[in-house]
C-alpha positions in Angstrom: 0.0 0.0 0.0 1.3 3.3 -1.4 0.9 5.9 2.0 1.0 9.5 1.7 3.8 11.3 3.1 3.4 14.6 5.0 5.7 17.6 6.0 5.4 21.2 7.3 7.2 23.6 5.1 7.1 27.7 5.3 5.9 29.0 2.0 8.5 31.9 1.5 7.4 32.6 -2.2 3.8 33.6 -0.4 5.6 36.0 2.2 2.8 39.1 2.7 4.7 42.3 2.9 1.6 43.5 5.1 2.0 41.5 7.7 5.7 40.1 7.1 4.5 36.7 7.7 4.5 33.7 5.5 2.2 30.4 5.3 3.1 27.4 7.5 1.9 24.5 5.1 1.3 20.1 5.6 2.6 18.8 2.0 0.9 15.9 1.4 2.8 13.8 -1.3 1.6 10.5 -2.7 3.4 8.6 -6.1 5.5 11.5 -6.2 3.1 14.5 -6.6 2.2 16.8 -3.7 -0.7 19.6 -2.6 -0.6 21.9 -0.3 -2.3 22.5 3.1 -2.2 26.0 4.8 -2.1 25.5 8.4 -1.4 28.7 10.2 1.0 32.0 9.3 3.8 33.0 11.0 7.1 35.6 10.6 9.7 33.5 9.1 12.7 34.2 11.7 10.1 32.1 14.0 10.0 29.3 12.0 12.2 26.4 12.9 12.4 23.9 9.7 14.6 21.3 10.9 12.2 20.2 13.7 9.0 21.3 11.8 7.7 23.9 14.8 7.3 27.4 16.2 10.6 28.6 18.3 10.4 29.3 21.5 11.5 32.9 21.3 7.9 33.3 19.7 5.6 35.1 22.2 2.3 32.7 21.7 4.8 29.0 20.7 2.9 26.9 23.3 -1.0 27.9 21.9 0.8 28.0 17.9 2.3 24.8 18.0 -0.6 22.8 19.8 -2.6 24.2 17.7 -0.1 22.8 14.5 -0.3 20.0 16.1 -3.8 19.7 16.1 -5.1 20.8 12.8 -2.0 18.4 11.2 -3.2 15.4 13.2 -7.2 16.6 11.8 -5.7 16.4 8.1 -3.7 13.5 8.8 -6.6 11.6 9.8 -8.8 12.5 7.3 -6.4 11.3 4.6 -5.9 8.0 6.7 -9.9 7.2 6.7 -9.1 7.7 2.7 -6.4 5.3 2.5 -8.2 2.9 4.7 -11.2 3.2 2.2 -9.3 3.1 -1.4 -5.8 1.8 -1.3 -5.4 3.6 -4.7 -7.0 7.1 -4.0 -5.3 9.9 -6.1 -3.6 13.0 -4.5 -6.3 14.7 -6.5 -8.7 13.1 -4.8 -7.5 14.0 -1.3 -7.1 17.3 -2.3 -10.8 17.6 -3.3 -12.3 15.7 -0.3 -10.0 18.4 2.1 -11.2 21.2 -0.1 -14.4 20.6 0.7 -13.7 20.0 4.7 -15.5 22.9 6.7 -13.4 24.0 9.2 -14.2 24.9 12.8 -11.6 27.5 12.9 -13.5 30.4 11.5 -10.5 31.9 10.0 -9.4 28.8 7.9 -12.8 28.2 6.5 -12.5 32.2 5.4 -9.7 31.9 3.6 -10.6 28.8 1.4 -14.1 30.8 0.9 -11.7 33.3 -0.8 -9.8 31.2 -3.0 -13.2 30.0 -3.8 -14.0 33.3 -4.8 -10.8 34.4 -6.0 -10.2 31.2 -8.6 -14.0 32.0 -9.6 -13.6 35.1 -10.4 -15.4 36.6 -8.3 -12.5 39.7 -7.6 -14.5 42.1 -6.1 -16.7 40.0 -3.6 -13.0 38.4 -3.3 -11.3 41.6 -1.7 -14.1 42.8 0.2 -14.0 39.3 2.3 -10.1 40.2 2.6 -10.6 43.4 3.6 -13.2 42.1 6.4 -11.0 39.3 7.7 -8.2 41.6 7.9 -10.2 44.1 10.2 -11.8 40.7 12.2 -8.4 39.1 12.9 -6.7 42.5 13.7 -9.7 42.6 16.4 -9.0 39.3 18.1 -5.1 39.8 17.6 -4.5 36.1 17.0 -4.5 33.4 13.8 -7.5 31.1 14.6 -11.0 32.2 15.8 -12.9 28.8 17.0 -16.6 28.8 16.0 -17.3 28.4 19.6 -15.8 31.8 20.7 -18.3 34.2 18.0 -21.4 34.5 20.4 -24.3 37.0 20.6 -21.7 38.8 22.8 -18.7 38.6 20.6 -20.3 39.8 17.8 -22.0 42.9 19.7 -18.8 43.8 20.9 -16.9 43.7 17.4 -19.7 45.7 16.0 -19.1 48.4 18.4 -15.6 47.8 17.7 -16.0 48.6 13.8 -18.0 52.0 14.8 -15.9 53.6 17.9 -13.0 52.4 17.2 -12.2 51.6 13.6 -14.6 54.8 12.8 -16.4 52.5 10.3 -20.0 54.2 9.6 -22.9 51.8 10.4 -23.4 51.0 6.4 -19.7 49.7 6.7 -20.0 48.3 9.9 -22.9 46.1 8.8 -21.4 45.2 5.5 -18.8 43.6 7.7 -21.3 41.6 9.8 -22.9 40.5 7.5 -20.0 38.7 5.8 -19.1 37.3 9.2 -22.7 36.3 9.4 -22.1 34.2 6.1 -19.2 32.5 7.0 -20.7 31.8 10.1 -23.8 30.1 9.1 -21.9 28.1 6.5 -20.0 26.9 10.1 -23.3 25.8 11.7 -25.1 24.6 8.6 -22.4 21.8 8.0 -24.2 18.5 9.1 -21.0 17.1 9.4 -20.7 18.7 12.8 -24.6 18.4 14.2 -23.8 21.9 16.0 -26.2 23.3 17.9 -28.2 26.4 16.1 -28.9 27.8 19.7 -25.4 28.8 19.7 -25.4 30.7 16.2 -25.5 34.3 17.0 -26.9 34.3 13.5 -29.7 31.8 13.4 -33.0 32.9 12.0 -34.5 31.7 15.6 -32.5 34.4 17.2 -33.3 36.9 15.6 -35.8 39.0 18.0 -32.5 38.4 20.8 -29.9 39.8 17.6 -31.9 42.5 16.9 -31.6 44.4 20.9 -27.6 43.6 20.3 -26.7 43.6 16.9 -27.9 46.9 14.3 -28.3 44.7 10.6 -30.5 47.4 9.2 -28.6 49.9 6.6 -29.4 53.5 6.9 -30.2 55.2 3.7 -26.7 58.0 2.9 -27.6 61.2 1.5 -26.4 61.1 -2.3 -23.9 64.2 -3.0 -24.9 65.7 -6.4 -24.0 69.0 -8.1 -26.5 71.5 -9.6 -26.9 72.4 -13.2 -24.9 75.1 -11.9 -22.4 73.6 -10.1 -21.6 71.5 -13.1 -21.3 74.6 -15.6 -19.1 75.7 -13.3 -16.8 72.9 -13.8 -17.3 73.1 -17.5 -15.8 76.5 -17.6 -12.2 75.3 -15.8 -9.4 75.1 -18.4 -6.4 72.8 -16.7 -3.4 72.4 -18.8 -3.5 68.9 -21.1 -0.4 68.7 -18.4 -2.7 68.2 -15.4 -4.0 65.2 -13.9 -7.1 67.8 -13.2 -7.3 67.5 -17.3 -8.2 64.1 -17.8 -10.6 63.9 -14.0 -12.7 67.2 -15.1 -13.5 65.4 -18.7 -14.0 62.0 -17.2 -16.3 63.3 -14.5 -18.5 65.4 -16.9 -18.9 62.8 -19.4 -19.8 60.9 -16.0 -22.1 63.9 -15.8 -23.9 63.7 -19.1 -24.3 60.1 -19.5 -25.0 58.3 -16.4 -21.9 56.2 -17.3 -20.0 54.3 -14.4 -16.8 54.8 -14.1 -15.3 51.6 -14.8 -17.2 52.1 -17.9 -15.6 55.4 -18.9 -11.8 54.3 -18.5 -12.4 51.4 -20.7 -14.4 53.2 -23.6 -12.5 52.8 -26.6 -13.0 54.5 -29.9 -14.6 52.0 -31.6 -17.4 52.2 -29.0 -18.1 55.6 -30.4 -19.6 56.4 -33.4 -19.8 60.2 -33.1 -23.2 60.3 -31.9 -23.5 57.6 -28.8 -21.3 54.8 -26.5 -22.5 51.7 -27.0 -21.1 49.1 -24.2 -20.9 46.3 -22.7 -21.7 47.4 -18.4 -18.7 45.5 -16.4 -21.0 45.6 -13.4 -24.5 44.1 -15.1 -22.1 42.7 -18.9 -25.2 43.6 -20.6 -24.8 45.7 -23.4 -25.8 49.4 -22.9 -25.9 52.5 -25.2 -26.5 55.9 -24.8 -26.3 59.5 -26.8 -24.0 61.6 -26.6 -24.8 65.4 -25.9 -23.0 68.3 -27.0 -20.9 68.4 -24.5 -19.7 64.9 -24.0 -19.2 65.4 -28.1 -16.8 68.6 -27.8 -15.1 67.1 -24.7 -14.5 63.6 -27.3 -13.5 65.7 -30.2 -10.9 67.9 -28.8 -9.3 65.0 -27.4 -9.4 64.1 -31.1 -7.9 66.6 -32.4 -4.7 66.4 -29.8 -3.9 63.0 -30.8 -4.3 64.2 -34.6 -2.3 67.0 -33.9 0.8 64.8 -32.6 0.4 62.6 -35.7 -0.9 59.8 -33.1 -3.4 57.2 -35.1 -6.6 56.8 -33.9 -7.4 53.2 -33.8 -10.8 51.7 -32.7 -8.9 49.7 -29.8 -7.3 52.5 -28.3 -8.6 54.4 -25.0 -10.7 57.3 -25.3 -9.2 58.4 -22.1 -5.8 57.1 -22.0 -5.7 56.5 -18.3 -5.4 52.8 -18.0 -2.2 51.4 -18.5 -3.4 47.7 -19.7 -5.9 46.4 -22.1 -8.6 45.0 -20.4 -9.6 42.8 -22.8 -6.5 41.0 -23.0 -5.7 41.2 -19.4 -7.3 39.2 -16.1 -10.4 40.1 -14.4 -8.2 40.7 -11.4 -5.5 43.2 -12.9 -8.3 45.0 -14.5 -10.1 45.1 -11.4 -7.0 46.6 -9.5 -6.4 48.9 -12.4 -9.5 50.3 -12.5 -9.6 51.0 -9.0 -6.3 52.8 -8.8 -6.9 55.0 -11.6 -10.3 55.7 -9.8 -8.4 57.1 -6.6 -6.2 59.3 -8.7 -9.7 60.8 -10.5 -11.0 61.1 -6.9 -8.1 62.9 -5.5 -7.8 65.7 -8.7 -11.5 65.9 -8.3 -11.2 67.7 -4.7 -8.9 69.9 -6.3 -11.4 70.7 -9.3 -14.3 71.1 -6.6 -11.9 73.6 -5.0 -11.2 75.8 -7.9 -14.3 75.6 -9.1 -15.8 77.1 -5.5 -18.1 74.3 -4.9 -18.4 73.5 -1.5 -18.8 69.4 -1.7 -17.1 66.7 -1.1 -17.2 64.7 -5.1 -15.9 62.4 -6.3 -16.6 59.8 -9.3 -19.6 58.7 -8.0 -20.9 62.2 -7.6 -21.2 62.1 -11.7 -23.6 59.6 -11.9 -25.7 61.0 -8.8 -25.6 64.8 -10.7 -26.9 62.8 -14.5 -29.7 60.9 -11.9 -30.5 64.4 -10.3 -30.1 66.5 -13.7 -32.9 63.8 -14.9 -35.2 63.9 -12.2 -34.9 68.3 -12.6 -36.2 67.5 -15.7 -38.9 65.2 -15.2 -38.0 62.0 -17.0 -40.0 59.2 -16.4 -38.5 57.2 -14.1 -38.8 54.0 -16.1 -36.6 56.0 -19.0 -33.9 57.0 -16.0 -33.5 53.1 -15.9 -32.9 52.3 -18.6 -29.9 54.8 -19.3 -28.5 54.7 -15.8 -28.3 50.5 -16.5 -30.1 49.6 -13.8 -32.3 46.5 -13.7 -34.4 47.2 -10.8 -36.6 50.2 -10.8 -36.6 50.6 -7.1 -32.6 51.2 -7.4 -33.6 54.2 -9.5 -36.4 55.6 -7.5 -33.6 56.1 -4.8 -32.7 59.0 -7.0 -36.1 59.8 -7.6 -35.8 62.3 -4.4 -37.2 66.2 -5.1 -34.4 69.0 -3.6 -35.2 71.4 -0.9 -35.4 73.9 -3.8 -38.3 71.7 -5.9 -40.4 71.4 -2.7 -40.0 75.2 -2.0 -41.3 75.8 -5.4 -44.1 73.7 -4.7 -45.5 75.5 -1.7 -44.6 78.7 -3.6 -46.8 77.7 -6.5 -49.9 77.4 -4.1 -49.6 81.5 -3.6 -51.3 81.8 -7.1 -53.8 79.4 -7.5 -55.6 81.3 -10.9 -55.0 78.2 -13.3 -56.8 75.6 -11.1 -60.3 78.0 -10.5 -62.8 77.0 -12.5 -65.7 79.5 -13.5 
């Protein structure tokens, strides 16, 4: 019988600069091919490779290396039960069956919910679950978080936590407890372990008790939008073709004008423009989207025309309209893009305060203020809601209606309306 072979190795190649600590991982090898098992993560002068365990000099090497200990012997046994079953299992096999292993260690079952996420492509759910777990384990200051320890209490106490301390607002703060509240329930729903529900701070039969403890309910942000004024304003600026404030005023108005997303805007390339409208494909919704162009959005395309024809630089129907992006996203992965996009976003944002600032608008924009100002623009001009929609890409009406809100100015204009009331007598 062909047994698998097992030894604790520090991943070095998978050092995080972050945190300066590496992965401490069981190889399992079997007919010479190997996987590998994360166990816990650790600074590498701690790491003693010879005897395959936590030196002393580290502050926490009794609770680290009994809990090595523990979740190797777990892994060792469930490969033995394997064995015992099929002599000629595959490493590929084992793999899968540990793959699929819930953990009790909160933490652990996180992070193979991420490379879930991560190898599905799922980037953006992907970091936000990173970005929690990073704020959760700086909280409880240690590697492992047993299912046993998140109670009502703990949870109550972490969501204070995220608000005092961390400053998270309560949107934030519940966007984080909810994830927890996911990985949790995947914990308890595992029939594997028969744990008791009473216990889940989550349950659906504790909710009543949750609610006098834990806030879950989102509170509804005001939406910052400019004026028609406010945006003229910002049409009169003239940065220098020089200025990063060059490329973040015409982004933002075509943002503005056309109820565009962002991530939408840095990837239009010419061929999606035929001089008259975008036509897309929406990286949030990938349905395909088009919408007109107004005379604005026209001049603000046109004179970037005419400085590429002007340097003798071809226009080619796979080059950036805005050239802010430094890959092509259809040749590179979802996850690059994703950072790209993202980074190139911050930049916008940060020469927008300075465009707000010249401009004499007291608000705090940024690129999501575009798309609030076309919503608000609309709804100063009474379009149908159901039109609004449609060319702000969304597929649920009751997203749109959130826009849908009159100003303090529309509802004085109301009440003023009612001081001459000739049109509505009737002789």
């Amino acid at each position: 019988m062909n047994v698998s072979k097992f030894k604790l190795v520090l991943k070095l190649d998978k050092l995080a600069k972050s945190s300066n600590k590496a992965p401490i991982c069981l190889r399992v090898t079997k007919e010479r091919k190997s996987f590998y098992r994360t166990i816990l993560h650790v600074e590498p002068e701690y790491w003693d490779a010879k005897n395959e365990r936590i030196k002393n000099k580290h502050p926490n090497v009794v609770e680290l290396n009994a809990l090595l200990d523990k979740k190797v012997a777990e892994i060792k046994k469930e490969i033995s039960l394997l064995e015992i079953r099929d002599d000629d299992v595959s490493i590929y096999a084992m793999k899968d069956k540990l793959a699929k292993r819930t953990s009790l260690d909160l933490f652990e079952h996180a992070q193979k919910e991420m490379t879930k996420m991560y190898d599905g492509g799922q980037y953006a759910t992907y970091k936000k679950y990173k970005s929690v777990i990073k704020k959760l384990k700086k909280y409880v200051n240690k590697d492992v978080l047993p299912i046993k320890d998140v109670t009502l209490d703990f949870v109550a106490n972490y969501q204070d936590y995220l608000l005092h301390k961390v400053k998270n607002n309560i949107n934030t703060t519940i966007v984080n407890i909810k994830a927890l509240a996911r990985l949790v329930n995947d914990i308890y729903d595992n029939s594997e372990y028969n744990l008791d529900q009473n216990k889940n701070p989550f349950a659906t039969k504790n909710r009543e008790k949750n609610r006098k403890k834990i806030k879950m309910t989102r509170e509804q942000n005001e939406r910052t939008y400019l004026s028609a004024a406010e945006v003229k304003r910002i049409e009169k600026l003239r940065p220098r073709t020089a200025e990063k404030m060059y490329d973040a005023k015409d982004v933002f108005l075509v943002e503005c004008y056309t109820g565009l997303r962002i991530s939408d805007i840095l990837t239009l390339k010419w061929g999606n423009y035929d001089g008259n409208q975008f036509s897309v494909k929406m990286r949030k919704t990938d349905k395909p989207h088009t919408v007109k162009t107004n005379k604005v959005v026209k001049r603000i395309i046109e004179n970037r025309k005419e400085i590429l024809e002007r340097n003798n630089i071809n226009i080619t129907p796979d080059k950036y309209i805005f050239e802010i992006l430094k890959l092509d996203v259809e040749k590179a992965s979802a996850h690059d893009t994703l950072n790209a996009i993202s980074s190139a976003t911050a930049i916008i944002n940060k020469s927008l305060k300075e465009i707000a600032e010249r401009a004499k608008i007291q608000k705090n924009i940024s690129t999501h203020t575009g798309r609030h100002t076309f919503a608000y623009l609309m709804v100063a001009k009474n379009v149908n809601p159901f039109i609004m929609r449609d060319l702000l890409g969304h597929s649920d009406i009751r997203v749109t209606q959130i826009y849908a809100k009159s100003s303090k100015s529309d509802k004085d204009n109301a009440i003023d309306s009612l001081d001459d009331l000739e049109d509505l007598v009737v002789n």
